[in-house]
C-alpha positions in Angstrom: -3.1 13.4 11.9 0.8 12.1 12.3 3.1 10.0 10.4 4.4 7.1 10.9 7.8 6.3 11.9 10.0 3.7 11.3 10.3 2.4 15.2 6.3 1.8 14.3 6.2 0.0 11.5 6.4 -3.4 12.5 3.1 -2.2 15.0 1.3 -1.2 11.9 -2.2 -3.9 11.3 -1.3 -3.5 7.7 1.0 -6.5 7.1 1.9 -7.1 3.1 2.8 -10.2 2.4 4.7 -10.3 -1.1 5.3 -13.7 -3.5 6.8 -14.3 -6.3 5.0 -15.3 -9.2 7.4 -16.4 -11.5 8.4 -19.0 -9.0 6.4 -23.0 -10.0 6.6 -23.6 -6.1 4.1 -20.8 -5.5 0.6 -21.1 -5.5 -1.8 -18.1 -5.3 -3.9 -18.0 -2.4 -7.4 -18.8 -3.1 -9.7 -16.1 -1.4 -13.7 -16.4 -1.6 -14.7 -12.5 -1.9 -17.8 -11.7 -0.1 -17.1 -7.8 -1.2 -19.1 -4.5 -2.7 -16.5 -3.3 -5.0 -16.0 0.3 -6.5 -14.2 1.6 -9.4 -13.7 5.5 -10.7 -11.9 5.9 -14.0 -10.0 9.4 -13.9 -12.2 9.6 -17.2 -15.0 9.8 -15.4 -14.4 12.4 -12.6 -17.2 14.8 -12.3 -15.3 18.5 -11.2 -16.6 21.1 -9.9 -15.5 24.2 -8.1 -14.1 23.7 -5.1 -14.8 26.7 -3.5 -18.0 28.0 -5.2 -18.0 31.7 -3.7 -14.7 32.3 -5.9 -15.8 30.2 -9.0 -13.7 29.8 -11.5 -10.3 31.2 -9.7 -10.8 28.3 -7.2 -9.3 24.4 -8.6 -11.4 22.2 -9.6 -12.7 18.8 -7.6 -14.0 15.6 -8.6 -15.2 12.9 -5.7 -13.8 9.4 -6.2 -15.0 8.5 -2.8 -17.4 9.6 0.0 -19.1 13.2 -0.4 -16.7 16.2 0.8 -20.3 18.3 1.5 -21.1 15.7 4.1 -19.9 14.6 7.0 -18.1 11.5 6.3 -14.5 10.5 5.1 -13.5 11.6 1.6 -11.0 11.5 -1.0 -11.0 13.5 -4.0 -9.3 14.9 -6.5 -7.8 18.6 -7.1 -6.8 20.6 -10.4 -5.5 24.1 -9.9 -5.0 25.9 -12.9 -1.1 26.5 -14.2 -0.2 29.2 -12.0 -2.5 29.2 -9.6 -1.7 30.6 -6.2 -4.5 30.7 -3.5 -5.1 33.9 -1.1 -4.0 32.8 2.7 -6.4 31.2 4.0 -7.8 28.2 6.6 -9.9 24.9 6.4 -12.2 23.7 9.3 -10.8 20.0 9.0 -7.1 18.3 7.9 -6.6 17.0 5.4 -3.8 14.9 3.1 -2.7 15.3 -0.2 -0.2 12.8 -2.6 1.0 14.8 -5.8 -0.2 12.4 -8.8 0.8 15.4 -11.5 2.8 18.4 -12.3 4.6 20.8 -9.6 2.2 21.8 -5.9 3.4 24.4 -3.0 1.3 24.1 0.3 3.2 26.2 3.0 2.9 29.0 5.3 2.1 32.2 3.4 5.4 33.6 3.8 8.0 30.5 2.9 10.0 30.2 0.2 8.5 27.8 -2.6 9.1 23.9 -2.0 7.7 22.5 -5.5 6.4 18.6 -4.8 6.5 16.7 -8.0 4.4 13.4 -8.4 4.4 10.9 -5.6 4.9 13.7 -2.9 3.0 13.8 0.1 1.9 16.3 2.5 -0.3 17.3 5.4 -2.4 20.7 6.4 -3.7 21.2 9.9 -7.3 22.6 10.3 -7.2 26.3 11.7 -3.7 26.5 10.0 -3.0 29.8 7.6 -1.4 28.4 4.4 -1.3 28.9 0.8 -1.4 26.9 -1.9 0.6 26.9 -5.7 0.3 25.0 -8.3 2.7 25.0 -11.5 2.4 22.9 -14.5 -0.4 22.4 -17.1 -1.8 19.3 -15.8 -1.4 19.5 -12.1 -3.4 17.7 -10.0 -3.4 15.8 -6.7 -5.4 13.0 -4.3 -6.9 14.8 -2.0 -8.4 13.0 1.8 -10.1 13.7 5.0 -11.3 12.3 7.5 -14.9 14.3 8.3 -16.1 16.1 6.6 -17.7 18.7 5.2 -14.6 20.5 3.6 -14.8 24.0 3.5 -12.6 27.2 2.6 -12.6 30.3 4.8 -11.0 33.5 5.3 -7.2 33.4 7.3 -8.9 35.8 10.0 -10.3 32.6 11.4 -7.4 30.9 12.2 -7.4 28.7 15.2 -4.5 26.0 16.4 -5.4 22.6 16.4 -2.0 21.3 17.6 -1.8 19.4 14.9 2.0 20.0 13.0 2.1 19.8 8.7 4.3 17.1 7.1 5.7 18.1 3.3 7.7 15.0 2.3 9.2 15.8 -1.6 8.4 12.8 -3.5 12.9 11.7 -3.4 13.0 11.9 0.6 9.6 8.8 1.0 11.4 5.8 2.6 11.0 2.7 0.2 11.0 -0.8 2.4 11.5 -3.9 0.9 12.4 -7.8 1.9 15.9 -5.8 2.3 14.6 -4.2 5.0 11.8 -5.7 7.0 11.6 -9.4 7.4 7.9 -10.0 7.2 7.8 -9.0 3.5 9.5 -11.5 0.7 8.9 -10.8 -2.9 10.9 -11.8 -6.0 8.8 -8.8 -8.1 10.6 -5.9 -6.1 7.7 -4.9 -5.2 8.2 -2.1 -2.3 6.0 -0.3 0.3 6.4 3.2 1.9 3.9 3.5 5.6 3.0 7.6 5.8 0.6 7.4 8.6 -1.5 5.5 10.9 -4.7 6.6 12.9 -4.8 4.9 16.3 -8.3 5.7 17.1 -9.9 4.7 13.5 -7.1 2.0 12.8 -6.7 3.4 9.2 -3.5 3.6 7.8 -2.1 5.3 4.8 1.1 4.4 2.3 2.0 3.9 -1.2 3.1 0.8 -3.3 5.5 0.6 -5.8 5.0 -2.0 -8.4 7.6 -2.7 -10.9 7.1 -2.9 -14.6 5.6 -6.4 -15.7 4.1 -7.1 -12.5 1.1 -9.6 -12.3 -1.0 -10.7 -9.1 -3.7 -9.6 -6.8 -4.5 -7.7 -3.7 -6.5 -9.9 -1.0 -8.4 -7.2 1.5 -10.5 -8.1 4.6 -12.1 -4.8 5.8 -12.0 -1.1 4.1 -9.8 -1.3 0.9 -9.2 2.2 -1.5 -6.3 2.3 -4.3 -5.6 5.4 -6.0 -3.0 5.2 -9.2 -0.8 8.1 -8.7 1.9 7.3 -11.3 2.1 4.7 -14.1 -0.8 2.9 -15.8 -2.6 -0.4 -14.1 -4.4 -3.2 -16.0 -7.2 -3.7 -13.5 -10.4 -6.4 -12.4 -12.1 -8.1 -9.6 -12.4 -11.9 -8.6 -16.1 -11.0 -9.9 -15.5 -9.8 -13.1 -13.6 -11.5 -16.5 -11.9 -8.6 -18.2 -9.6 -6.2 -17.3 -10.2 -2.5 -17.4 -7.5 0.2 -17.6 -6.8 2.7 -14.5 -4.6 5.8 -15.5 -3.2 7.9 -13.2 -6.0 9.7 -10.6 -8.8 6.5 -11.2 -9.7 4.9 -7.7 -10.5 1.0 -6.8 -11.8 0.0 -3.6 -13.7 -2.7 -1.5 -15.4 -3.0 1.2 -15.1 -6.8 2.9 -12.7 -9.8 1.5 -11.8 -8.6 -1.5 -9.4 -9.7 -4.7 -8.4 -7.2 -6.5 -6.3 -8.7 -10.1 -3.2 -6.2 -11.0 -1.2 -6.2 -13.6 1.3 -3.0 -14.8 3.2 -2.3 -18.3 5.6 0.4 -16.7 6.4 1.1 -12.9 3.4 2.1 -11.4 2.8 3.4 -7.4 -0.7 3.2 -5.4 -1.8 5.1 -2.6 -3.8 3.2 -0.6 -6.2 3.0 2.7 -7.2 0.6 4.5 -7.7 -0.3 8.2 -7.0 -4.1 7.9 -4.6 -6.6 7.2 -4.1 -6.8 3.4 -1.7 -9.0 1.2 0.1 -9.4 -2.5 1.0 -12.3 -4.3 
C-alpha cells in the first residue's frame, strides 16, 4: 500500500476528462453500457460487530461491497461509539480508511491525538500496533482492503510488513484542477485529489469534488465503486428512469462500461476505485 505523488500523476490509468455542461457547443458522449450495476443506500447497511469476541465494545460494520470474512477485496463501513478508544492491537491485512463523519485517531499507541474530520484519509500497515479513537456522536468512516478476511488480534502478535501509515487531515489533500493539470478542462469546477495507485492490481484510489448544482455522468470501462463521503447526490444509471438519493456512506458501482447519471444540491465529494480509465461530462 503507498500514495501517490504528484511526479506520478500524469502516469496514473485513471484519466478524467471534465466538460462543461452549461456550454451549447457540448455534446454528452453517448456510451452503450454493457454493465452489472450495484447500489447500497447508507439506509440499508446491515452492521454488525466487528470484532465479535468483544461484542458490543467493538464498532459496528456494515459491507457495502465484497465480504470482509472472505478472501476477496472489501470495503465497508465503521461506527465506533462516541468515545470509543480501542486496546493496542494488530490486523493480519492493510487496510484504508476516508473519514465520512465526526472526529477518528488511528496512531501508534503512544502519540498524541490527531483528530481527522470528514474527508480525511489514512492508512494502517498489517502487523502494525495501533489504536484507534473515535469522538463524536455519529462517527463513522469507509473502510477498504484488499484480501481479505479482516481480522483483529492481540498487539503481542505484531510483525513488520514494511509497509509505512499515511494520516492525511482532511485541509492538507491536494485538490487538482484544469489550473493544474492539462489533461482535465471543466467549466463545473469540478476537482480531483489521486491518494494511491496499486502497480500490481492497477487499482487506484482518490476523491472527487463536485460543486453544488452539478449535473452529468460518470462513463466507466472496467471496475467502478463510488462512496459519498460528504454532501448529498441525486443518483441513476443509463438503465434506470428515476433518480434515487445517496447520503453520505451509500455506495454505487459497476462492473464493465458503465453510465452512471449525477447530479448534487450542495458540494458533494466521492471516493472512488477503479482500475480503468474513467471520465465526466
Amino acid at each position: 500500500m503507498r500514495t501517490l505523488g504528484l511526479s506520478a500523476i500524469i502516469g496514473l490509468l485513471t484519466i478524467i476528462s471534465c466538460t462543461n455542461n452549461n456550454s451549447t457547443d457540448v455534446q454528452k458522449k453517448e456510451v452503450k453500457s454493457n454493465a452489472t450495476y450495484e447500489l447500497v443506500l447508507a439506509s440499508e447497511v446491515e452492521w454488525t460487530h466487528l470484532n465479535p469476541k468483544r461484542g458490543d465494545l467493538a464498532p459496528k460494520a456494515g459491507t457495502l461491497w465484497g465480504d470482509r470474512n472472505s478472501k476477496s477485496a472489501t470495503g465497508f463501513l465503521l461506527k465506533p461509539s462516541d468515545g470509543f478508544q480501542s486496546p493496542p492491537h494488530i490486523h493480519n491485512v492493510s487496510y484504508r480508511g476516508v473519514v465520512i463523519s465526526g472526529l477518528i485517531h488511528n496512531d501508534d499507541p503512544n502519540a498524541e491525538n490527531m483528530w481527522m474530520p470528514t474527508g480525511s484519509f489514512w492508512t494502517q500497515p498489517k502487523g502494525e500496533v495501533h489504536i484507534t479513537s473515535a469522538k463524536g456522536t455519529d462517527t463513522f468512516a469507509y473502510i477498504e482492503i484488499e484480501e481479505g478476511p479482516y481480522l483483529v488480534h492481540p498487539a503481542d502478535e505484531a510483525f513488520e510488513s514494511g509497509e509505512h501509515p499515511v494520516n492525511i487531515e482532511e485541509s492538507n489533500v491536494v485538490w487538482l484542477d484544469a489550473t493544474d493539470i492539462t489533461w482535465v478542462t471543466t467549466g463545473q469546477n469540478v476537482k480531483m485529489a489521486f491518494l494511491w495507485d496499486e502497480k500490481d492490481s492497477q487499482f487506484s484510489g482518490s476523491m472527487l469534488k463536485l460543486p453544488a448544482h452539478f449535473k452529468g455522468q460518470i462513463m466507466s470501462n472496467n471496475s467502478f465503486k463510488g462512496i459519498v463521503i460528504s454532501g448529498d447526490l441525486q443518483y441513476k444509471t443509463s438503465k434506470e428512469t428515476s433518480n434515487k438519493t445517496l447520503e453520505t456512506g451509500s455506495y454505487f458501482g459497476s462492473e464493465g462500461v458503465g453510465v452512471h447519471q449525477i447530479s448534487t444540491d450542495k458540494e458533494t465529494s466521492i471516493y472512488i476505485r477503479t482500475n480503468s480509465e474513467f471520465e465526466i461530462n
